[in-house]
N, C-alpha and C positions, 0 to 999 in steps of 0.2 A: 866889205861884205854887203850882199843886198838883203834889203829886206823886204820882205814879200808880205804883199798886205791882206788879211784873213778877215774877212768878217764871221764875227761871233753874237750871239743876241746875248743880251746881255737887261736882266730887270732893271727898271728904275731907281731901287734902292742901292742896288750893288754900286750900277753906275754913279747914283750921286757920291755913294763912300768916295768911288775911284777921281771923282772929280774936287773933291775934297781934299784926300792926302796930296794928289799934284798938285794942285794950288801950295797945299802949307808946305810940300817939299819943293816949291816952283821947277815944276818938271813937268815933263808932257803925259797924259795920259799912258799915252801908249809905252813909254817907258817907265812906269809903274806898273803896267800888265805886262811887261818884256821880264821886270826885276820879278816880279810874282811869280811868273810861270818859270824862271829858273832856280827860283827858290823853292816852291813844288816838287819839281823833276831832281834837284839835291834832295830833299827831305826823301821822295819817294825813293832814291838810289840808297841811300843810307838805311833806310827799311830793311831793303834787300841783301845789302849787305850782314845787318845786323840777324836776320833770317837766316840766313845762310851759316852763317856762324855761330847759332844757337843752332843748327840741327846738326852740323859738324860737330860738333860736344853729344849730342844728345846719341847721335849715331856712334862715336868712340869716346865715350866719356875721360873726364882724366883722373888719371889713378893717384888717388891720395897720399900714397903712400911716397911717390915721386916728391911729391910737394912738401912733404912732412919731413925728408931726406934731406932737400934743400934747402928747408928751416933749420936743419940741426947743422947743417956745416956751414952754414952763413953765422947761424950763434957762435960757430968755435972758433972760423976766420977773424971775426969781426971783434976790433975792441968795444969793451962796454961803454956805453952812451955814461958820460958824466952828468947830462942833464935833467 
């Protein structure tokens, strides 16, 4: 894969951080802002997901009463816990 080089400004403090962590993880700069920006772009997908599926509940919520069913024939399937 290539990779294509982006310039970004970036403050002085930020960059010292970033020149920091590479050092103590001895790794390149820019592979530390490659790991970053893909751990970002997870966190933000997992957001969306997790959005998504609290407005799908919110939009047909789930009937208690399903769940309540399921508790009572799991208790009569189920032998009782000795411990």
């Amino acid at each position: 894969m290539f990779n294509r080089i982006v310039q970004v400004p970036i403050d002085d403090d930020l960059l010292a951080a970033l020149d920091e962590l590479s050092q103590a993880q001895r790794s390149s700069r820019s592979a530390v802002i490659r790991r970053a920006c893909r751990e970002y772009l997870r966190r933000v997908r997992e957001a969306a997901l997790d959005e998504a599926y609290e407005r799908g509940y919110r939009r047909i919520p789930e009937d208690t009463a399903l769940g309540e069913a399921q508790a009572s024939l799991a208790a009569r399937s189920l032998p009782e816990e000795t411990w």
